[in-house]
NUTIFI-476191 format. One line per 5 residues: number of its first residue (from 1); their letters; for each residue x, y, z of C-alpha. Coordinates in steps of 0.02 Angstrom, whole numbers. Layout:
BEGIN
NUM> A> X,Y,Z | ...
***
This chain:
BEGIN
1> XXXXX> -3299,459,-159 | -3267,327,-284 | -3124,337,-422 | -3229,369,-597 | -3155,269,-721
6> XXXXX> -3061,354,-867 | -3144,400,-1018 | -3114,299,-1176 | -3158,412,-1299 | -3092,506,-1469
11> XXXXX> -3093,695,-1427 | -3068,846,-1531 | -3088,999,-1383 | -2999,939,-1173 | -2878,1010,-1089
16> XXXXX> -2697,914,-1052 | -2643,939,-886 | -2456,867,-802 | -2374,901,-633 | -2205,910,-570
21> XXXXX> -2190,852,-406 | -2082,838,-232 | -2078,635,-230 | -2183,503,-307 | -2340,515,-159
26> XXXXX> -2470,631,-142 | -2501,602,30 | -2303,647,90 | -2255,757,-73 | -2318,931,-158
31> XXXXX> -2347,977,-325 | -2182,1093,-380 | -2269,1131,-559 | -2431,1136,-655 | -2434,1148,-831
36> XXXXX> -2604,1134,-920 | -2646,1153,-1126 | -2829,1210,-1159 | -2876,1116,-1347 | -3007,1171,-1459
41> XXXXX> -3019,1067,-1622 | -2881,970,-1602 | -2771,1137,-1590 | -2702,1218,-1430 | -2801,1383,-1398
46> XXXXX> -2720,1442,-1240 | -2576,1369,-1091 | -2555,1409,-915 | -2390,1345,-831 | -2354,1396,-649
51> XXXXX> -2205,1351,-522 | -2284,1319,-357 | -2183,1368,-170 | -2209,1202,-91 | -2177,1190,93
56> XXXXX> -2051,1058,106 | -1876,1058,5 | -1834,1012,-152 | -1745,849,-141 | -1574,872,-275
61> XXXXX> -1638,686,-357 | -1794,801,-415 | -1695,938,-445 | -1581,829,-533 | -1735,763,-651
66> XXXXX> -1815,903,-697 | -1716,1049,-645 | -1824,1166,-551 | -1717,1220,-390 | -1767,1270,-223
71> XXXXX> -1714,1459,-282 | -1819,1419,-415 | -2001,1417,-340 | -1939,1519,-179 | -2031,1692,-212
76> XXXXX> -2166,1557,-310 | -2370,1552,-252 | -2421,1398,-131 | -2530,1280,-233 | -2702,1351,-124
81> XXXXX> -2646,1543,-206 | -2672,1446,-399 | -2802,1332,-334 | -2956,1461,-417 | -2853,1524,-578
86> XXXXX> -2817,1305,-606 | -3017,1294,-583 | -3063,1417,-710 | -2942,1381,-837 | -3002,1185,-838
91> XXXXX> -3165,1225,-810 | -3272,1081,-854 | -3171,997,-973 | -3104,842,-998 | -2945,815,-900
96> XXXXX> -2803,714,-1028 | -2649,654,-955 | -2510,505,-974 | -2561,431,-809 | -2679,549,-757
101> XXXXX> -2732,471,-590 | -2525,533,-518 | -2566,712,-565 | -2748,707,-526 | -2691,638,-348
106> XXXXX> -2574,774,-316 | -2720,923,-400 | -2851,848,-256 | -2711,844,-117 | -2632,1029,-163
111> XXXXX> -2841,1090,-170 | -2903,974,-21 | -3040,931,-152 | -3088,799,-269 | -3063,865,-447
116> XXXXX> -3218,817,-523 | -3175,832,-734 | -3216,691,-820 | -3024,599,-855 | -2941,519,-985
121> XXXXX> -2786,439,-977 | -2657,420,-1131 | -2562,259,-1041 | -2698,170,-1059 | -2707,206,-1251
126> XXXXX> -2540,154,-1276 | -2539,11,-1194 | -2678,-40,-1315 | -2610,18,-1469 | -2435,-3,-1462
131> XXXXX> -2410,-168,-1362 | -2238,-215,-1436 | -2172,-93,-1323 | -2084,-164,-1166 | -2127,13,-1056
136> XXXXX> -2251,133,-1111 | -2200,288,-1014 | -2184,459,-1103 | -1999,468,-1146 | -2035,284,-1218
141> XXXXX> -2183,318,-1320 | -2090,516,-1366 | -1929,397,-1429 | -2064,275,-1514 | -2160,399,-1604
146> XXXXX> -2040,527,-1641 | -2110,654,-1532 | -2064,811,-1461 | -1914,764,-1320 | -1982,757,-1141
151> XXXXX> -1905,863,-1037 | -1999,829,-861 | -2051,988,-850 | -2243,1022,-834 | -2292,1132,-999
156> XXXXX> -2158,1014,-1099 | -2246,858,-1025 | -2403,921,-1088 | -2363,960,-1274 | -2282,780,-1289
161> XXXXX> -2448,713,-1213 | -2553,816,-1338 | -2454,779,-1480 | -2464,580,-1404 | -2639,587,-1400
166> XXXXX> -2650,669,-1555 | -2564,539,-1640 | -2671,390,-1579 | -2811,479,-1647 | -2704,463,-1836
171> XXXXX> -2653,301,-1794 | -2826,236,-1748 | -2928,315,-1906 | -2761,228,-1993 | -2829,62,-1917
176> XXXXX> -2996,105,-1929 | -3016,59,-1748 | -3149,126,-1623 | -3114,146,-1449 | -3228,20,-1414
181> XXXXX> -3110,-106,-1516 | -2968,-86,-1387 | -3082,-124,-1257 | -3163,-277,-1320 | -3232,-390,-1166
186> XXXXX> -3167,-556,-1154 | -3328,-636,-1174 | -3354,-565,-1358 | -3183,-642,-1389 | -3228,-818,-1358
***
C-alpha cells in the first residue's frame, strides 16, 4: 500500500504516540516501548505506556540512551500480546508524532499490519516554523522552546511532543498563520 502523506492540520482532539526501540530499523529491530497520550480539547484525557519483551537483546548503546535494561522488559508482554489493547486505545484517531513515519514503521512491523490512522508529523512543523534552527530533533526543539526535558523514554517523548505541538498551535495563531501558509507551492511564490 502506498505511504499517505501526513496531515497538515491544526487539531484540538489526536492521540501522540512514540516508541522506544532495539536499533534504528524496523525491518532488523523491535519496539522495546510504547507510550501513547489520548487528547481531548487540547488536554490529555487518558495515557497508556507499556514495556514490550522483544525477542532479541538489548544492545547496552540503547540501554545506555534510554535506560530500559534487558531485566527490565524480561517478565514484559511481546508486542503481538499489546497489539489489540494499542488498537483500541488509538482507535481512529489521528496519530501525532515527531517523526512519526520511525514509530509508525516499527507499530506496522511489531502488528504485521499497516496502521491505518490518519498521521501527522510535528518535524515537519518545525522545520517550517522555526527554520533558524540548525537540527530540529526533540531535545533541540525541547532546549529551543523551553520544554519539558526529553528523556528517551516513550510516555516522556510523548508529553514533550504534545506540549511541542501544542505550542506551534500558540505560535501560529501568534503569527496568524494557517497551515496552508507553511505549505505554500512554489508556483504561488513566483
Amino acid at each position: 500500500m502506498a505511504r499517505k502523506h501526513c496531515l497538515k492540520k491544526i487539531l484540538n482532539d489526536y492521540c501522540v504516540i512514540d516508541t522506544e526501540t532495539t536499533g534504528l530499523s524496523s525491518v532488523e529491530h523491535e519496539m522495546i516501548e510504547i507510550g501513547i497520550l489520548r487528547i481531548r480539547n487540547g488536554k490529555i484525557v487518558s495515557r497508556y505506556s507499556q514495556l514490550i519483551h522483544p525477542r532479541q537483546a538489548i544492545d547496552p548503546f540503547i540501554t545506555n540512551l534510554t535506560g530500559i535494561t534487558n531485566e527490565m522488559v524480561e517478565h514484559m508482554p511481546y508486542i503481538d500480546e499489546v497489539k489489540s489493547m494499542v488498537l483500541d486505545f488509538i482507535g481512529n484517531d489521528v496519530l501525532l508524532g515527531h517523526n512519526i513515519r520511525f514509530d509508525i514503521n516499527f507499530l506496522n512491523a511489531g502488528f504485521d499490519m499497516e496502521i491505518q490512522n490518519d498521521l501527522m508529523d510535528t518535524l515537519q512543523f518545525a522545520k517550517k516554523l522555526y527554520p533558524e534552527l540548525a537540527h530540529h530533533r526533540l531535545t533541540d526543539l525541547s532546549n529551543y522552546l523551553h520544554l519539558i526535558s526529553n528523556e528517551h523514554r516513550a510516555l516522556a517523548d510523548c508529553m514533550t511532543t504534545y506540549q511541542l505541538y501544542e505550542t506551534i498551535k500558540q505560535t501560529m495563531r501568534i503569527r496568524q498563520l494557517q497551515p496552508e501558509d507553511l505549505w505554500v507551492s512554489l508556483k504561488r511564490k513566483k
